[in-house]
PDBQT receptor file of N, H, CA, C and O in Angstrom, charges set to zero:
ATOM      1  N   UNK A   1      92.696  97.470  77.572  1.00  0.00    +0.000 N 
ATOM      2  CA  UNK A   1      92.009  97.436  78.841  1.00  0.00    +0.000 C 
ATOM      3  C   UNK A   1      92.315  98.720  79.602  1.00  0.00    +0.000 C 
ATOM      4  O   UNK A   1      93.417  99.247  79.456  1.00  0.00    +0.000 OA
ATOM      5  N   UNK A   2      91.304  99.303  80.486  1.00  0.00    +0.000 N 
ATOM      6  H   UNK A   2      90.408  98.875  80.605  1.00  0.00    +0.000 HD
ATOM      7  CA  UNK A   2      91.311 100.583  81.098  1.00  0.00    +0.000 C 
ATOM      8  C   UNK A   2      91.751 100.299  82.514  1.00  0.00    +0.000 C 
ATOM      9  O   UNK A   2      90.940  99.765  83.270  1.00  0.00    +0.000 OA
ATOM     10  N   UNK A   3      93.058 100.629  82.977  1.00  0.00    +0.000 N 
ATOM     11  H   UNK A   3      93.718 101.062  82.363  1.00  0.00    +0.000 HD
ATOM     12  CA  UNK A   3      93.469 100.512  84.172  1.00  0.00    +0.000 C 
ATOM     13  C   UNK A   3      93.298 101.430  85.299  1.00  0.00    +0.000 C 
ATOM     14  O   UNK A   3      94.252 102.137  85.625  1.00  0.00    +0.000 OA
ATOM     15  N   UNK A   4      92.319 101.490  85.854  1.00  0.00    +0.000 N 
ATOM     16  H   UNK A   4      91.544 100.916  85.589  1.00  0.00    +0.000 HD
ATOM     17  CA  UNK A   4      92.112 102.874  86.887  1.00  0.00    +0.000 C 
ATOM     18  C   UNK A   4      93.087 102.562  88.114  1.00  0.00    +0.000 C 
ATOM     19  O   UNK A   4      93.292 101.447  88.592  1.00  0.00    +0.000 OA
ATOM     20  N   UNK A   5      93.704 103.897  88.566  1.00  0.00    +0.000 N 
ATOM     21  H   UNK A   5      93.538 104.803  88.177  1.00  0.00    +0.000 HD
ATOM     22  CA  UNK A   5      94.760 104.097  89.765  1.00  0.00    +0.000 C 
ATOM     23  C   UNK A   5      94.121 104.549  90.672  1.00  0.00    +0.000 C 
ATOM     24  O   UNK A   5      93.194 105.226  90.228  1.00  0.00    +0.000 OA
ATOM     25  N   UNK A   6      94.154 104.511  91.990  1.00  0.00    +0.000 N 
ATOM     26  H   UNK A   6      94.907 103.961  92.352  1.00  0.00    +0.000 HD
ATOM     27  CA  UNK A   6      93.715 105.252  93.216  1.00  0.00    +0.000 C 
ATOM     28  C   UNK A   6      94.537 106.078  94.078  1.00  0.00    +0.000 C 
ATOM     29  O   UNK A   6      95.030 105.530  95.064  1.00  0.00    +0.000 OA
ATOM     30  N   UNK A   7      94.746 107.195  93.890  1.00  0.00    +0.000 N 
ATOM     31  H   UNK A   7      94.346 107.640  93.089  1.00  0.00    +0.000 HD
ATOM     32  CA  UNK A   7      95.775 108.201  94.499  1.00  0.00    +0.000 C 
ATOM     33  C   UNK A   7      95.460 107.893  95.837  1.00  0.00    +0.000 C 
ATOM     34  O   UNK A   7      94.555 107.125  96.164  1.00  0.00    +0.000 OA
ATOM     35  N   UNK A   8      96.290 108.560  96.697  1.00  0.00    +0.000 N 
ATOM     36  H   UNK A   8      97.025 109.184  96.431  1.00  0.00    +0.000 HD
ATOM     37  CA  UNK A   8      96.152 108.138  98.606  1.00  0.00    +0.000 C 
ATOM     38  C   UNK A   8      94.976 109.284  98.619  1.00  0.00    +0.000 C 
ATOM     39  O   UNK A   8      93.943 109.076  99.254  1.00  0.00    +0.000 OA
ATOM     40  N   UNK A   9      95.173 110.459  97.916  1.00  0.00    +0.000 N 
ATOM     41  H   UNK A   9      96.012 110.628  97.400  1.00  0.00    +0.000 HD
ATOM     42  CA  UNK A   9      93.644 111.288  98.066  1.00  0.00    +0.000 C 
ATOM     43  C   UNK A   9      92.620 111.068  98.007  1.00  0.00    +0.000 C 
ATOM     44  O   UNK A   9      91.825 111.368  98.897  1.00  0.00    +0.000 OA
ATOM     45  N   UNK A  10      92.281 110.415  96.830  1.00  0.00    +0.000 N 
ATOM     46  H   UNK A  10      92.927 110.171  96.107  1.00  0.00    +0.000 HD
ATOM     47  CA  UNK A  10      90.454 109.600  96.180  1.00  0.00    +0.000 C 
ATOM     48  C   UNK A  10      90.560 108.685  96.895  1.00  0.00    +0.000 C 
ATOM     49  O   UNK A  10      89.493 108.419  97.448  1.00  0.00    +0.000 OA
ATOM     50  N   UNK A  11      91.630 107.848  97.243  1.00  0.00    +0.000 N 
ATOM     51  H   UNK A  11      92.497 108.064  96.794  1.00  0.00    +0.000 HD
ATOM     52  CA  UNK A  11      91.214 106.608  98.613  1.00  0.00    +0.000 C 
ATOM     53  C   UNK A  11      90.466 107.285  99.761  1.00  0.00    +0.000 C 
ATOM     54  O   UNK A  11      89.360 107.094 100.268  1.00  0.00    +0.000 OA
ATOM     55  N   UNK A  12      91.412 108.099  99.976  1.00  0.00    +0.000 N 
ATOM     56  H   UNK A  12      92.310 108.254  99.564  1.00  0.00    +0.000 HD
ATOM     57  CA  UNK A  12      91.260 108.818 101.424  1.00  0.00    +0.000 C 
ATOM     58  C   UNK A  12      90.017 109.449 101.738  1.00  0.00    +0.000 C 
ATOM     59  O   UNK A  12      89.497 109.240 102.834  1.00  0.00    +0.000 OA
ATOM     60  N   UNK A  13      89.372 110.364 100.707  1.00  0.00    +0.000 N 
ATOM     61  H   UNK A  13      89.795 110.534  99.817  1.00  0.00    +0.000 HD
ATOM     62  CA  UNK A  13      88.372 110.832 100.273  1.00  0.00    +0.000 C 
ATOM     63  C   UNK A  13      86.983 110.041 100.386  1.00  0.00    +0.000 C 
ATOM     64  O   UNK A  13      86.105 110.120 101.246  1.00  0.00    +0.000 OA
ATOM     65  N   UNK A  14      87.085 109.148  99.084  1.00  0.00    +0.000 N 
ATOM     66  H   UNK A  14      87.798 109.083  98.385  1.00  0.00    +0.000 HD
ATOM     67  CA  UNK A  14      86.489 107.924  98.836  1.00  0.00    +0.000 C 
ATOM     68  C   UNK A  14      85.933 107.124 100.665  1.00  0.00    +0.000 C 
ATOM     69  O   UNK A  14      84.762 106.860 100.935  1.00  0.00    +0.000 OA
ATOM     70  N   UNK A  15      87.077 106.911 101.592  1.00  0.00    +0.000 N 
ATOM     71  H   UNK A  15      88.028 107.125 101.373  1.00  0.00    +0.000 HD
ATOM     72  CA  UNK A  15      86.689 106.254 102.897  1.00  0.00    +0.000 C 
ATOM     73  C   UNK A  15      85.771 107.252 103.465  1.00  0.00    +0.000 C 
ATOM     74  O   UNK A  15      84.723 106.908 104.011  1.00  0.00    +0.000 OA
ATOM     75  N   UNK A  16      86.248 108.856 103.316  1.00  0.00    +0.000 N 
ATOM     76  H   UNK A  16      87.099 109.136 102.873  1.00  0.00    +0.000 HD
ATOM     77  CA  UNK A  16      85.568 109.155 104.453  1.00  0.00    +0.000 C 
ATOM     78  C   UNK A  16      84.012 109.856 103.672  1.00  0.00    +0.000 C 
ATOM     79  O   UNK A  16      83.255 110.318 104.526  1.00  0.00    +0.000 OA
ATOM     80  N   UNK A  17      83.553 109.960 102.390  1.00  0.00    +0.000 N 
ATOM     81  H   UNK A  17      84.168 109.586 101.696  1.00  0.00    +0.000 HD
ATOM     82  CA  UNK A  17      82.081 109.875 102.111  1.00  0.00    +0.000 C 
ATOM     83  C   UNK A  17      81.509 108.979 102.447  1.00  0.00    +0.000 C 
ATOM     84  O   UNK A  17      80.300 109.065 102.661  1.00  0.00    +0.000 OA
ATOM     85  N   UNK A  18      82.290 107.658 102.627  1.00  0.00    +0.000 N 
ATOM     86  H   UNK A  18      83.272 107.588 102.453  1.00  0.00    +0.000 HD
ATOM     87  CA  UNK A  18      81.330 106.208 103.200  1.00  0.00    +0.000 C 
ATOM     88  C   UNK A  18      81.237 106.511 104.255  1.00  0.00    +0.000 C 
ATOM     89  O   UNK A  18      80.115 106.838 104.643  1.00  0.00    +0.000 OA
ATOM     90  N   UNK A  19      82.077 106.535 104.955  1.00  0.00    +0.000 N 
ATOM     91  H   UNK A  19      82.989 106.270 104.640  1.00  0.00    +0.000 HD
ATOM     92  CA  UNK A  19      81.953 107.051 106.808  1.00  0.00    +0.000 C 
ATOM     93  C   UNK A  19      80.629 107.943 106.585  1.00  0.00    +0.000 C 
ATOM     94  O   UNK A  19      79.472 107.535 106.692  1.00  0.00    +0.000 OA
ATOM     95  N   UNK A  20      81.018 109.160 106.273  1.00  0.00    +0.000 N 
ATOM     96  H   UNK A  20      81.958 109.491 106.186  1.00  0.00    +0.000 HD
ATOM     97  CA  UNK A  20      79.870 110.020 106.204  1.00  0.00    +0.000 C 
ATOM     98  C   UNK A  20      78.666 109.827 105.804  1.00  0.00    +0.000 C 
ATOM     99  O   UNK A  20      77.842 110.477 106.447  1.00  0.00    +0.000 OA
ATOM    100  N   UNK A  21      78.144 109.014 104.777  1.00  0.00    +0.000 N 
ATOM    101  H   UNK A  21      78.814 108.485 104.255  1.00  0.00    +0.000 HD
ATOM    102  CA  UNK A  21      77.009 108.208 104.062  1.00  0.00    +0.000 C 
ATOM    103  C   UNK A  21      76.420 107.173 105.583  1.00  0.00    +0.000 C 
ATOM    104  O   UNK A  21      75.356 107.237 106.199  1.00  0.00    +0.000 OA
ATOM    105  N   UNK A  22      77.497 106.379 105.763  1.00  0.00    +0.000 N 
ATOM    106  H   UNK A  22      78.362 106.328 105.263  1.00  0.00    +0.000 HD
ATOM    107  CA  UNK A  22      77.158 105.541 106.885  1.00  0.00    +0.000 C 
ATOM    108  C   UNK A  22      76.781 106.490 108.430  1.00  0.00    +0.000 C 
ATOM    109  O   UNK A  22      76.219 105.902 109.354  1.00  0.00    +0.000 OA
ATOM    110  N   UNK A  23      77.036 107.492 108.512  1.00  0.00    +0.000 N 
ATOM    111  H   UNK A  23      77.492 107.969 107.761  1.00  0.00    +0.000 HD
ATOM    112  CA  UNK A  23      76.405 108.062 109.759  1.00  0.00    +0.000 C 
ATOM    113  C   UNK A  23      75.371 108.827 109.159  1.00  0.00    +0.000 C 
ATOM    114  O   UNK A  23      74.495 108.944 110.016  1.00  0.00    +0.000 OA
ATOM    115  N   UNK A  24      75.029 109.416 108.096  1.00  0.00    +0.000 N 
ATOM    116  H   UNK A  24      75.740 109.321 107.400  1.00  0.00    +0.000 HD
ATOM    117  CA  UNK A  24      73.987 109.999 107.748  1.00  0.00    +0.000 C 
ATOM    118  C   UNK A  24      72.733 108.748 107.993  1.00  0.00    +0.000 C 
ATOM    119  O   UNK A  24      71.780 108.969 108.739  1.00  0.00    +0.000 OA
ATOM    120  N   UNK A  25      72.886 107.536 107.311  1.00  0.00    +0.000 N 
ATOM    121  H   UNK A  25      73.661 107.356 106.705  1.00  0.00    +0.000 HD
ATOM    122  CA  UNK A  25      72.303 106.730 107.454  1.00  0.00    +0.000 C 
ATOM    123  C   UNK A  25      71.592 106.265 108.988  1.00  0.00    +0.000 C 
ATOM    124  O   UNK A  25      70.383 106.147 109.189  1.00  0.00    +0.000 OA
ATOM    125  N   UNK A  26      72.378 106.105 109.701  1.00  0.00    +0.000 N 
ATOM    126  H   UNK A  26      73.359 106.201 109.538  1.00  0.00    +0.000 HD
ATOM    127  CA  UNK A  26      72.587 105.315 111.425  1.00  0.00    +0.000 C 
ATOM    128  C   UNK A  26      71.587 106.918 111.822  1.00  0.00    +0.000 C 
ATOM    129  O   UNK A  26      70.488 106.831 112.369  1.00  0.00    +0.000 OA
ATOM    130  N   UNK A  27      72.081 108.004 111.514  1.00  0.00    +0.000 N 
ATOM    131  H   UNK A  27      72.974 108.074 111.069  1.00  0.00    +0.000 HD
ATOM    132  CA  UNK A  27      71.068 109.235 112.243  1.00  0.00    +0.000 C 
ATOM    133  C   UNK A  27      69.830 109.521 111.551  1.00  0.00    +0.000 C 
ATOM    134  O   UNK A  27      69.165 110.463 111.981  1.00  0.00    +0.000 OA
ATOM    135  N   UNK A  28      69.277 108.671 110.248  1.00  0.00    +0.000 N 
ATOM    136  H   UNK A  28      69.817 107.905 109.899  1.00  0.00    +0.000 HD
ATOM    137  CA  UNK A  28      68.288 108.659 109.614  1.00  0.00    +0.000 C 
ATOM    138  C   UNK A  28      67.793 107.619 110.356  1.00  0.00    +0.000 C 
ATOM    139  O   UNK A  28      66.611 107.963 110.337  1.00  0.00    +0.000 OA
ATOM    140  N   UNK A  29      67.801 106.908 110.805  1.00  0.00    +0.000 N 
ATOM    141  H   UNK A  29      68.761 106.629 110.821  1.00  0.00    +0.000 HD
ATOM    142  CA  UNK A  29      67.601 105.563 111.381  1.00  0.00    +0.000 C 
ATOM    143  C   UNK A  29      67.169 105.873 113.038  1.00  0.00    +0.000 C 
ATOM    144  O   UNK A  29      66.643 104.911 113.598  1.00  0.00    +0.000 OA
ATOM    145  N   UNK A  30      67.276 106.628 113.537  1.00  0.00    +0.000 N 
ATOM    146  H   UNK A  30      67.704 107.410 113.082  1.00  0.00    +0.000 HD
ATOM    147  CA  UNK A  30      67.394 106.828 114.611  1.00  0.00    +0.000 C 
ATOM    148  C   UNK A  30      65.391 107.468 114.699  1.00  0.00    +0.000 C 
ATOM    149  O   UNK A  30      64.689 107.946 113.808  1.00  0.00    +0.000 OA
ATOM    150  N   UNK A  31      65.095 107.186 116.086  1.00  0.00    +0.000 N 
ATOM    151  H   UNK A  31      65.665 106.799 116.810  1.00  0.00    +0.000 HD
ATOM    152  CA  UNK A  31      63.708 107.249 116.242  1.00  0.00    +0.000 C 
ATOM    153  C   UNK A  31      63.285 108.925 116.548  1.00  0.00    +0.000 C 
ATOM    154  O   UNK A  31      62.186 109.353 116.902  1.00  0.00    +0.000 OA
ATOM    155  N   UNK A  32      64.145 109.449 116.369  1.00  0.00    +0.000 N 
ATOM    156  H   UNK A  32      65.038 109.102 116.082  1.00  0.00    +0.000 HD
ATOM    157  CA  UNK A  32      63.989 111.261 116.485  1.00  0.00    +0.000 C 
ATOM    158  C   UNK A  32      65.788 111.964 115.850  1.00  0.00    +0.000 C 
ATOM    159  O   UNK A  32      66.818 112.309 116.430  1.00  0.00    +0.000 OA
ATOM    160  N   UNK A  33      65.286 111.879 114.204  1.00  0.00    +0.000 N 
ATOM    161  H   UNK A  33      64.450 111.599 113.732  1.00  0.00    +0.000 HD
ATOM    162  CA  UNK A  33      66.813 112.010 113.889  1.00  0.00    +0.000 C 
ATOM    163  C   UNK A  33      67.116 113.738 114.072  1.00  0.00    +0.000 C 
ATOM    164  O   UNK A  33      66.315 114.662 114.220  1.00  0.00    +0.000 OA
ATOM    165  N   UNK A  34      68.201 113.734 114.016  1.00  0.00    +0.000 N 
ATOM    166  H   UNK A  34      68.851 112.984 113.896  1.00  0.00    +0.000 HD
ATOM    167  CA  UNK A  34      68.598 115.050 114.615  1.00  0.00    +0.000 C 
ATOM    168  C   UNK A  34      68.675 116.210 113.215  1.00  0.00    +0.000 C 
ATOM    169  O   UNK A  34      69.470 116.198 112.275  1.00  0.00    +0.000 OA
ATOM    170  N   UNK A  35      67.977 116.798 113.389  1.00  0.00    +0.000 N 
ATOM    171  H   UNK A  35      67.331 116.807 114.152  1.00  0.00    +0.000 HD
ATOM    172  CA  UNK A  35      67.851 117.666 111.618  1.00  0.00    +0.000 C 
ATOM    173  C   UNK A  35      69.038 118.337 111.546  1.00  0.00    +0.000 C 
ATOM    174  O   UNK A  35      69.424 118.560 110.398  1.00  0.00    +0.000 OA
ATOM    175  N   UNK A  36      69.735 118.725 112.447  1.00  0.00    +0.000 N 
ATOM    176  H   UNK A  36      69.422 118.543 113.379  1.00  0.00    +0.000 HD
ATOM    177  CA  UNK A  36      70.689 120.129 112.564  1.00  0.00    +0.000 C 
ATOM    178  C   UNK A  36      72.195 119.354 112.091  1.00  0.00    +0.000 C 
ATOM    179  O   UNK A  36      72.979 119.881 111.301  1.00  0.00    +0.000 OA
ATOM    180  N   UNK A  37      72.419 118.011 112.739  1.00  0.00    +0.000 N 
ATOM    181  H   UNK A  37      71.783 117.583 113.381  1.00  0.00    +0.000 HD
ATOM    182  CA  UNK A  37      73.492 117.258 112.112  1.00  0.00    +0.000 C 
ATOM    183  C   UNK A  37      73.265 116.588 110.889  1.00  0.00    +0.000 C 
ATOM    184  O   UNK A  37      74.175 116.395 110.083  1.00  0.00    +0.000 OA
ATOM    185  N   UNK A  38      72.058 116.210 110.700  1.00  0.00    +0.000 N 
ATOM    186  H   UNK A  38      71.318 116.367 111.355  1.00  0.00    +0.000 HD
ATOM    187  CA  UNK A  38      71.644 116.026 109.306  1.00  0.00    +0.000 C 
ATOM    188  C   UNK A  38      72.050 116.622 108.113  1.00  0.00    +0.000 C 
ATOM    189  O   UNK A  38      72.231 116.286 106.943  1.00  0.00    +0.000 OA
ATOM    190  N   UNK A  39      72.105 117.303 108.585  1.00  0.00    +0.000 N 
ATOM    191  H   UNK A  39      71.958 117.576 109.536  1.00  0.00    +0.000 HD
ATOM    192  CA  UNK A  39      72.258 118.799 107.495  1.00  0.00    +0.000 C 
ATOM    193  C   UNK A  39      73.591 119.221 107.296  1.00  0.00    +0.000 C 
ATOM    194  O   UNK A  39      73.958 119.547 106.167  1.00  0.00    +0.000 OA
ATOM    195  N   UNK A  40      74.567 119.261 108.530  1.00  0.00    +0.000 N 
ATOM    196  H   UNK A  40      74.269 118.997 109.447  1.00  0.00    +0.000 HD
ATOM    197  CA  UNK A  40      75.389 119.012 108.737  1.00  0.00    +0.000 C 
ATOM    198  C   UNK A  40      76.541 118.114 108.151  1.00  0.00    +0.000 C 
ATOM    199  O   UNK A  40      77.677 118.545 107.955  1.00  0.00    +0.000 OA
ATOM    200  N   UNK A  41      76.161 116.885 107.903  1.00  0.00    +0.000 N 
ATOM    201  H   UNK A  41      75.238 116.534 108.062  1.00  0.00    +0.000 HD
ATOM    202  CA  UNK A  41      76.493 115.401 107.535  1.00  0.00    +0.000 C 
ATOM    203  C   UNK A  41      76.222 115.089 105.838  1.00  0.00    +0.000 C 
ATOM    204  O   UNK A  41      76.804 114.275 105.121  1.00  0.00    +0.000 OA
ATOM    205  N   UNK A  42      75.345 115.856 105.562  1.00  0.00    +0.000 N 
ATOM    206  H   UNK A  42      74.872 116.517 106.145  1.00  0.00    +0.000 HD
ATOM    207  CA  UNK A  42      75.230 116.228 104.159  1.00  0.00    +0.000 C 
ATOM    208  C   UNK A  42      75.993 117.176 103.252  1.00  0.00    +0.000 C 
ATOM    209  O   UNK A  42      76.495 117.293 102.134  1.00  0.00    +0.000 OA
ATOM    210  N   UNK A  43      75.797 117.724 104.302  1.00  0.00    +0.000 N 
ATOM    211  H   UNK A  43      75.390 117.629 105.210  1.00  0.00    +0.000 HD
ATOM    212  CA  UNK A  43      76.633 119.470 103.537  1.00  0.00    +0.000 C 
ATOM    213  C   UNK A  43      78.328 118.609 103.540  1.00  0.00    +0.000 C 
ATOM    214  O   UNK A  43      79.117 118.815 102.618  1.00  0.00    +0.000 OA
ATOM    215  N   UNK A  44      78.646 117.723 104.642  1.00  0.00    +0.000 N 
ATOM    216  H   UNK A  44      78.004 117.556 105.391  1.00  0.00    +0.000 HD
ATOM    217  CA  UNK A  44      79.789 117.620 104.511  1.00  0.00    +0.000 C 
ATOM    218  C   UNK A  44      80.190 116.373 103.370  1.00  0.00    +0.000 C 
ATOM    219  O   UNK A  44      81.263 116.336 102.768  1.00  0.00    +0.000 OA
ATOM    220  N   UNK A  45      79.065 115.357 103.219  1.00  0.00    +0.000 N 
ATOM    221  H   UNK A  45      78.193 115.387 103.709  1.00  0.00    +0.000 HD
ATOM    222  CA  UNK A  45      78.924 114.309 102.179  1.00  0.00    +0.000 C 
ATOM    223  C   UNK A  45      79.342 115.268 100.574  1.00  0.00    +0.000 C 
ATOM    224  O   UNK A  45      80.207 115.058  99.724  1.00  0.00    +0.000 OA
ATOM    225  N   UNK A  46      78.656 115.964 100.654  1.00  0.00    +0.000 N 
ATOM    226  H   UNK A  46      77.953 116.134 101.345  1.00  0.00    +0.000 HD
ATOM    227  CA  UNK A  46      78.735 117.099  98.987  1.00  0.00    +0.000 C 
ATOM    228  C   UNK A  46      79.852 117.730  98.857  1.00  0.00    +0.000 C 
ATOM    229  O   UNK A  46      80.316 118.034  97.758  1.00  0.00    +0.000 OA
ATOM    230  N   UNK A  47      80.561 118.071 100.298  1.00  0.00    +0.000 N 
ATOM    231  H   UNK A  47      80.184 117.824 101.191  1.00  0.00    +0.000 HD
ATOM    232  CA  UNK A  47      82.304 119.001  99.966  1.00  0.00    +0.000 C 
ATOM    233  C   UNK A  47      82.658 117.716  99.360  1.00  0.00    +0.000 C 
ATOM    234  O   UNK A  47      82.895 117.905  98.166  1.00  0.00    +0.000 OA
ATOM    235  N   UNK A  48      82.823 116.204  99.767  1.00  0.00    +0.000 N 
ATOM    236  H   UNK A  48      82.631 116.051 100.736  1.00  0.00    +0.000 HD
ATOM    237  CA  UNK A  48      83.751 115.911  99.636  1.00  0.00    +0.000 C 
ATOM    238  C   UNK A  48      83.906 114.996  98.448  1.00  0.00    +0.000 C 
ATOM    239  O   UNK A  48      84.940 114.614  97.899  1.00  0.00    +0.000 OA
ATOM    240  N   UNK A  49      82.318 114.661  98.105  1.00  0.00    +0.000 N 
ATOM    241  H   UNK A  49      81.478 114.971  98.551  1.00  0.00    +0.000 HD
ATOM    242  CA  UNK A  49      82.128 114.938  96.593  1.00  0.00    +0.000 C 
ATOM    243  C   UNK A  49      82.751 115.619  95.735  1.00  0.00    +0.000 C 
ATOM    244  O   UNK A  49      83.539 115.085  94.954  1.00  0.00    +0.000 OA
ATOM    245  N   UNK A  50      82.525 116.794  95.737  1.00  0.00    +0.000 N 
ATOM    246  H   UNK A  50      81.885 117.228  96.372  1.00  0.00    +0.000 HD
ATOM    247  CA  UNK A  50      82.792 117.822  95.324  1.00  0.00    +0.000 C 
ATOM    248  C   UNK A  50      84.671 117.603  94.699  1.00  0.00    +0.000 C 
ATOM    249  O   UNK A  50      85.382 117.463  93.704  1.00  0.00    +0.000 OA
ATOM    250  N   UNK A  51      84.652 117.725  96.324  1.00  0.00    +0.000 N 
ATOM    251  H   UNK A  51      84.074 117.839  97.132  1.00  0.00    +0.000 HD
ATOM    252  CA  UNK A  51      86.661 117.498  95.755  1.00  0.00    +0.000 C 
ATOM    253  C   UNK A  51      86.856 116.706  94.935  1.00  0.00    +0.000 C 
ATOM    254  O   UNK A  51      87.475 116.903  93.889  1.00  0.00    +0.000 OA
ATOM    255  N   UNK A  52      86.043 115.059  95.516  1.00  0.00    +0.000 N 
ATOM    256  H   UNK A  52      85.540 114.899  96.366  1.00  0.00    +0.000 HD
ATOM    257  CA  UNK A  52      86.462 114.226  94.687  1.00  0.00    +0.000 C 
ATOM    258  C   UNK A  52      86.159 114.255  93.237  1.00  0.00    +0.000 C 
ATOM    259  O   UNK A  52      87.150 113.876  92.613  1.00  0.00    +0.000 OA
ATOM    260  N   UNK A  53      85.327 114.512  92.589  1.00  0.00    +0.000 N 
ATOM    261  H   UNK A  53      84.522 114.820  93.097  1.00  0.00    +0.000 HD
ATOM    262  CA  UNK A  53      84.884 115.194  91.285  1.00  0.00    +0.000 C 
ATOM    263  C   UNK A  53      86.109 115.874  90.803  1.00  0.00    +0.000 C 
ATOM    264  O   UNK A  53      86.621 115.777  89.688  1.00  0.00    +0.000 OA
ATOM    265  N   UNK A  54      86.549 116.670  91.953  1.00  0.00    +0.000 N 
ATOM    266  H   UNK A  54      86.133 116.748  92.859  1.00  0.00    +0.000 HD
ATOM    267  CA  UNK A  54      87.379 117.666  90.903  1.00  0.00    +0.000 C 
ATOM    268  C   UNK A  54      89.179 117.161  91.126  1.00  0.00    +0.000 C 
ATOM    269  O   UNK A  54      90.118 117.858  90.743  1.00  0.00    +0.000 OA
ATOM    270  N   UNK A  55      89.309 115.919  91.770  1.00  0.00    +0.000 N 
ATOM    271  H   UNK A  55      88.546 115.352  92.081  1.00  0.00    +0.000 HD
ATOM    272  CA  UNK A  55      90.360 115.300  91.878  1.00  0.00    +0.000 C 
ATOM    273  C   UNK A  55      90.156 114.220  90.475  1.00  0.00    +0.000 C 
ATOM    274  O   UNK A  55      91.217 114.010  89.887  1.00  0.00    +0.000 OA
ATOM    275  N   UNK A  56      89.156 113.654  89.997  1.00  0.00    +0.000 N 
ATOM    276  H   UNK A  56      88.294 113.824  90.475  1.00  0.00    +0.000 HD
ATOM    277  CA  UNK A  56      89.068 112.955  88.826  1.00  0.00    +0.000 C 
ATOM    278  C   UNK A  56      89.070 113.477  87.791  1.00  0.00    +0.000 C 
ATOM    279  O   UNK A  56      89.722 112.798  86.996  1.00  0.00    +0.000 OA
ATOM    280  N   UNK A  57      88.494 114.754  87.157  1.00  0.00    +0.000 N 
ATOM    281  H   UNK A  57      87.964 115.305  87.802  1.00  0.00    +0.000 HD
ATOM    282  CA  UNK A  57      88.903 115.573  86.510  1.00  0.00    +0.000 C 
ATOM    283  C   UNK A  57      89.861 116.135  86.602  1.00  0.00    +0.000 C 
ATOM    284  O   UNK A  57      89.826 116.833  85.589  1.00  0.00    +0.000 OA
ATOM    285  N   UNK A  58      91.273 116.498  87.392  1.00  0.00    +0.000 N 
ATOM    286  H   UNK A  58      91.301 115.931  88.215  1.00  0.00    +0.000 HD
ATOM    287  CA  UNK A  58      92.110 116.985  86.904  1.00  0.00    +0.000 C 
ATOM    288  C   UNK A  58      92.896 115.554  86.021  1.00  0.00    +0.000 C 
ATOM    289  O   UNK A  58      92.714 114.393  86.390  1.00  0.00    +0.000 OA
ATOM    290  N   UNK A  59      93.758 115.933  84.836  1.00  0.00    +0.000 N 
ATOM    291  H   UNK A  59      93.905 116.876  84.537  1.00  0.00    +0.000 HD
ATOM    292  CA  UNK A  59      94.696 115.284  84.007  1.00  0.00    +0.000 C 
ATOM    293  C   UNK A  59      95.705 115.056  85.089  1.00  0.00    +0.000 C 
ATOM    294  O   UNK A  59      95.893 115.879  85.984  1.00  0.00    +0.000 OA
ATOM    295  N   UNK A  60      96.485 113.683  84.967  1.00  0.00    +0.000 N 
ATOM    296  H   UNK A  60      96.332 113.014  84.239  1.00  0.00    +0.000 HD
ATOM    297  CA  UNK A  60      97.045 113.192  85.689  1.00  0.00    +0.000 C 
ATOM    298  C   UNK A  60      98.572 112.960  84.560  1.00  0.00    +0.000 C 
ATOM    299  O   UNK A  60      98.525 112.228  83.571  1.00  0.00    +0.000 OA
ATOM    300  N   UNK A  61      99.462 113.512  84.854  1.00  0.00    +0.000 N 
ATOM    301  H   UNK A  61      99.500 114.107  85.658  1.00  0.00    +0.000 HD
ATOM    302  CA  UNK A  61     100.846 113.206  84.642  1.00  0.00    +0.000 C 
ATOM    303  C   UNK A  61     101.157 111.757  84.169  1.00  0.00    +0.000 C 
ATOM    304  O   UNK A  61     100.545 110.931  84.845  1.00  0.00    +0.000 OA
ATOM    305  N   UNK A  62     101.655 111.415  83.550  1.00  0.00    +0.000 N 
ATOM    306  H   UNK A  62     102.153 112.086  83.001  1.00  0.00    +0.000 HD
ATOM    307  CA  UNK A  62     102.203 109.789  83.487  1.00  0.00    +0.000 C 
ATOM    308  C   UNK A  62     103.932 109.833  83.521  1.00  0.00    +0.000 C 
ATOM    309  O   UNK A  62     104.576 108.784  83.486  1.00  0.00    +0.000 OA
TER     310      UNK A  62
């Protein structure tokens, strides 16, 4: 069986793309969404992607 671990980083990480997903959402939602934070809120959704991607790919010590 494959036991996956959650470092305090990919947790940490992991919470705040939802945060970020969830306000991208709430300002998509909105009746005149704001393009400039949009964009904003995305660009910052993809850094932290990004990290996290490259926090799962690194080899982990046992």
């Amino acid at each position: 069986m494959l036991e996956i671990t959650m470092s305090s980083a990919t947790y940490r990480l992991t919470r705040i793309h939802r945060r970020v997903d969830d306000a991208i959402l709430r300002e998509m939602s909105r009746r005149l969404p704001d393009s400039l934070r949009l964009l904003r809120l995305k660009k910052l959704r993809l850094a932290v992607k990004d990290r996290l991607a490259s926090l799962m790919r690194k080899p982990r010590a046992s």
